[in-house]
Structure formats: structure tokens, C-alpha cells
N, C-alpha and C positions, 0 to 999 in steps of 0.2 A: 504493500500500500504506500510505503514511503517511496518507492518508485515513480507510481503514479500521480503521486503528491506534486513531489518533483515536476515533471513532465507537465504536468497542467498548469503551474507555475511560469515555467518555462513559454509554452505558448500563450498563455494571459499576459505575459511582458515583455513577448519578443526576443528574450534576451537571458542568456546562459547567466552572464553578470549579474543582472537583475535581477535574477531567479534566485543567486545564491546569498546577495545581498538581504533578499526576504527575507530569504528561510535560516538564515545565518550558518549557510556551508561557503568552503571558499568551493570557488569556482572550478579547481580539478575534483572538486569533490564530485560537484554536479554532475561531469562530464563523464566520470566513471558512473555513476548510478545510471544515466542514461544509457551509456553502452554497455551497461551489466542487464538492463530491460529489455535494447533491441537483440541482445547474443541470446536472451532466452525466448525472445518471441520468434527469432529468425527475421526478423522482418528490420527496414530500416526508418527508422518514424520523422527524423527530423533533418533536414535540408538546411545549410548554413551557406552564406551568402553575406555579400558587403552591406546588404542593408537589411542584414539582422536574418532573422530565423524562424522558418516555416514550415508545417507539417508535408510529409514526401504526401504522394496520393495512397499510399498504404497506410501512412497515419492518418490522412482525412478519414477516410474508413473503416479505422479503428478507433477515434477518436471521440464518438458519440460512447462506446462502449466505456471507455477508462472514465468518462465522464460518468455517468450513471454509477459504477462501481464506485467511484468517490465520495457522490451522494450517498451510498449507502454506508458507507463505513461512516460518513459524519452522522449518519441516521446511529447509527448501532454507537457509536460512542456518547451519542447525547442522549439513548435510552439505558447506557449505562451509567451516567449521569443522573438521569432520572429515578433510577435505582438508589443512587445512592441520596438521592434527596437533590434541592436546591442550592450545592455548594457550588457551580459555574453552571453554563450552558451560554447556547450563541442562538441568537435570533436574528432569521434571514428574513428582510423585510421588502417586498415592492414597494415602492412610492412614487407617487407621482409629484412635481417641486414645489406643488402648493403646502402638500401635506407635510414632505421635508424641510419648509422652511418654517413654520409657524406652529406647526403642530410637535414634530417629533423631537427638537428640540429640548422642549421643557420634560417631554415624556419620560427620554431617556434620562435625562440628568438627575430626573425626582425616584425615578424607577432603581437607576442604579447606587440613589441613596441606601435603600432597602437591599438592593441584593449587587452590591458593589463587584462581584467576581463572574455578572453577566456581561456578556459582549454581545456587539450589536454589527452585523452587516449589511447593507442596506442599499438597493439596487433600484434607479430608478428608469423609469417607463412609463408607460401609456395604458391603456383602455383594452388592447390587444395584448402586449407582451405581457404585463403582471401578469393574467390571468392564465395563461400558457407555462408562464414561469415556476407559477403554482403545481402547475399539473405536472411536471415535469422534476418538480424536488428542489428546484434549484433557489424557492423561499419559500418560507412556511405560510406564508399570510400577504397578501397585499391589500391596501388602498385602492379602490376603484371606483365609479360609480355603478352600484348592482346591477341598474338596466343593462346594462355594457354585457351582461356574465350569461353562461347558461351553461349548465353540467355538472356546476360546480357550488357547496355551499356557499351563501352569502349574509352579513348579516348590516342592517342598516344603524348608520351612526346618526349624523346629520345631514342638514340642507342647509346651505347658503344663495345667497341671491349674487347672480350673475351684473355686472355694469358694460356701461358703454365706455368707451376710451378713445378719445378724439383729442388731434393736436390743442397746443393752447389756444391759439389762433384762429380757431377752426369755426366758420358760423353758429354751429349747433355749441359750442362751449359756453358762450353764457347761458344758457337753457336750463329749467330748473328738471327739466326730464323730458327724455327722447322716448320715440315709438320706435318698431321694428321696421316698419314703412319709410322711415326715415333716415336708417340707418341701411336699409336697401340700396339705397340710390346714391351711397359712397362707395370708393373703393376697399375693400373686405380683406383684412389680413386674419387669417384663418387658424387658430390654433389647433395643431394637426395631433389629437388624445387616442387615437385607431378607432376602434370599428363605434365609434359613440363621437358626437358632438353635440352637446347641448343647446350652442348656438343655431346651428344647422337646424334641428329640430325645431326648434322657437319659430325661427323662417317658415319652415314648411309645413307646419301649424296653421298658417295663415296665407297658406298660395304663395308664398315668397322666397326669390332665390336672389341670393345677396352677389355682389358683383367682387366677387373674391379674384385676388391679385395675385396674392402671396401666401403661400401655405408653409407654417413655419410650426416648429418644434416645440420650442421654450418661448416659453412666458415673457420674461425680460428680452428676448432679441426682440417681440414685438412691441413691446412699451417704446424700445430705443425707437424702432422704423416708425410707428406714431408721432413720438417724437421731434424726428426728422419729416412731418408730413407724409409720409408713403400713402396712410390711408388710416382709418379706423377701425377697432375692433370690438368685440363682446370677451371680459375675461372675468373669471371669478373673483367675486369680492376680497376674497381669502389674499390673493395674490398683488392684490393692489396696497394690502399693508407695507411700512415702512419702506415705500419705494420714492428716489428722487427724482425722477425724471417730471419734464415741463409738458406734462400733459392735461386735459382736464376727465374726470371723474363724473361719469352723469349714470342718476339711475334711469331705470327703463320701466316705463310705462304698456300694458299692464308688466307687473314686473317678472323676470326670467330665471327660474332655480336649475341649482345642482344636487344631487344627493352625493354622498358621499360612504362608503363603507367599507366592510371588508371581505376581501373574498378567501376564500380555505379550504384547504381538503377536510374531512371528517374531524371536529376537534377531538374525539378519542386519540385520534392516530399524530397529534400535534407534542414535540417536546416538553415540558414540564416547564419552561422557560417561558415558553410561547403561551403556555394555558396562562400560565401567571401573569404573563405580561398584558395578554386583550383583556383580565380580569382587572387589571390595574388599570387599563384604557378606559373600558366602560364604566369605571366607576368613577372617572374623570370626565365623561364626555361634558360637562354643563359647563364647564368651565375652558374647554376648546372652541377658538375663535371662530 
């Protein structure tokens, strides 16, 4: 397993160095455990090159395998953990960077007052990938909004209301609140969450298809592009905290929600970490922004 460990390191950074730098082996060390893994597999897994290091097509191949096997030993160490009670364990979290920035935060910091020898890793994504990532092992629980889910348990936190986000400068900015009809007939920078868009929905609620420009990832690139006039957007209220940018902030008329919650395989089948921690979530929800 410390092989494999290894090797997935190695590919997650590109880089023999990097890899040993992690994991705190020196670098012949690495280089031997690798070539101790391809001499037993027969096979040769990793291709080296001026601009760093990439699996051969034998390792693309096998590569989904050592993956999954990893997953399972992190499974089997953190239910032997569980065993032994509450003394560490890791929780693997989707997020999406609303919830990253305002929520989880405070979560973990209050969280790890209580059980200070938990670790937290924390991956974040979209509407599509959480929910896949789940299914897959690769994190216990993610942030979603339920509508988005289907296969898979879900359980609802909160709502918040969606705003409009228009340059400063922008006609509708002194306005004490815009319609959807209004915000139709700008140019549409689109925040791209995968198979769910809330603003999207809101549109087409009402026969309307917004005049999208720009279809972009992150929250804040599109605050800047607002900013700079590109065009206007619909983003969650959540996200518009503690932000500088020279934009103005309108709500919407009638007004536009998100839900928010969390999507998971079986809680039986969940680490001891992870039970403890949505149990410490939920009994904080009221006081999440």
C-alpha cells in the first residue's frame, strides 16, 4: 500500500521531488519504491520527461485500479479508527466556494476545538462533480444543492436568496430592485455549478433566456468581469459577503432562492468523524450565514 501511496502522490504532483518532499522520503527513496512496484507488476507505469512526469498508457489503465484500492485502505484505516473510538480520523469534504468560504471556516476551527487530532481535506467543485465524487469514495459528504442529486442520499440545510450584480455605473444600479425581464436584456455572465443552475431556472420559469456571454467557473472571476463592465450576473447572496470589488448589489424582484445541503452515501457506512462532524453541523445550522 505504501507503494501505491507513493505513486499517486507522484502523479497528483507531477513530480518524483514533490512527491518525496510530501511524504518526507528523499527522492532515491521514491525512485526505488517505484521501480520495486513496476518489477513486480511487470509493467512500466511512469514516463519521465523534461517537463515532468506522466502515467505510460499501461499506467492510464491501471491507474483507476490503485486509485480505488487507496480509497479502500483509507476506508479500512478510518474504521479502524472508529474502533478505537474518536482519537483522529480525516474528513473528505466537496465544496463548493461559497460554502468554503463562509461556512467551513468557522466549522472547522470550532469543530477541531473538540476533537483537535481531526483532519480535514477538502475538494472543491460543482453540482456535477461533488456528487460523483461521493459515489466514487473519493469524499464522504459534499455541499450541493439536493435538486442537482438523484441516486444518492441527501439531506436539506438551508436557503438563501440569490442577487443581481451589475457594474457600478450600470443604469439599473441605483435601483432599489430589478426583475428577471430586466436583467434578460443584459449581457449574462453565467456561473457555470454543472448539471443545476439556479439562475437558469428562474429564466425559464418565466419564458426567458438571458443573453449569456460568458460562462465562467468561480464566483470572484465574475465579480472582477462585472466589475470591468463585461456584463451582469445573478450570484448567491452567500458569496457576495466580505467582497471589495466596485460593483453594485441589487435584490430581485419577485425574489430568486438557492437550497443548499448535503449529499452522502448511507450514513451507517460514513466514518465516525464524518457522523460526528454533520452532527456538529446540524446543530449549528441557525447560526450559518
Amino acid at each position: 500500500m505504501k507503494r501505491l501511496l507513493v505513486l499517486q502522490k507522484i502523479v497528483e504532483l507531477g513530480s518524483f521531488t514533490k512527491a518525496a518532499d510530501k511524504l518526507g522520503y528523499t527522492q532515491s527513496a521514491v525512485s526505488q519504491i517505484i521501480a520495486s512496484l513496476e518489477e513486480e507488476l511487470a509493467i512500466k507505469l511512469l514516463y519521465r520527461s523534461r517537463v515532468g512526469i506522466r502515467l505510460t498508457l499501461e499506467g492510464e489503465e491501471l491507474y483507476p485500479f490503485i486509485q480505488r484500492a487507496v480509497f479502500q485502505h483509507q476506508a479500512m484505516q478510518e474504521k479502524a479508527d472508529e474502533i478505537k473510538g474518536l482519537e483522529t480520523g480525516l474528513i473528505r469534504i466537496g465544496t463548493i466556494s461559497s460554502i468554503s468560504c463562509h461556512w467551513l471556516p468557522g466549522l472547522i476551527k470550532h469543530f477541531q476545538e473538540l476533537y483537535p487530532k481531526v483532519r480535514f481535506v477538502l475538494h472543491q467543485g460543482d453540482y456535477t462533480s461533488i456528487p460523483e465524487w461521493v459515489r466514487t469514495g473519493e469524499v464522504d459528504f459534499g455541499f450541493v444543492n439536493p435538486d442537482a442529486v438523484s441516486g444518492l442520499e441527501t439531506q436539506f440545510i438551508k436557503e438563501g436568496e440569490l442577487r443581481a450584480v451589475v457594474p457600478a455605473d450600470h443604469t439599473l444600479a441605483a435601483r432599489p430592485s430589478v426583475t428577471l425581464e430586466e436583467l434578460a436584456k443584459e449581457p449574462f455572465l453565467l456561473l457555470e455549478e454543472g448539471n443545476l443552475s439556479e439562475p437558469l431556472e428562474a429564466f425559464r420559469a418565466l419564458g426567458l433566456e438571458p443573453d449569456i456571454t460568458l460562462r465562467v467557473h468561480d464566483d470572484y472571476s465574475i465579480l472582477s468581469m462585472i466589475e470591468t463592465g463585461l456584463g451582469i450576473s445573478i450570484l448567491p447572496e452567500l458569496v457576495l459577503r466580505k467582497t471589495n470589488y466596485d460593483v453594485a448589489i441589487l435584490p430581485i424582484e419577485p425574489a430568486v432562492t438557492r437550497k443548499i445541503g448535503l449529499v452522502m452515501k448511507e450514513q451507517q457506512t460514513l466514518p465516525i468523524a464524518c457522523k460526528h462532524f454533520l452532527a456538529f453541523l446540524m446543530r449549528n445550522t441557525t447560526s450559518l450565514p
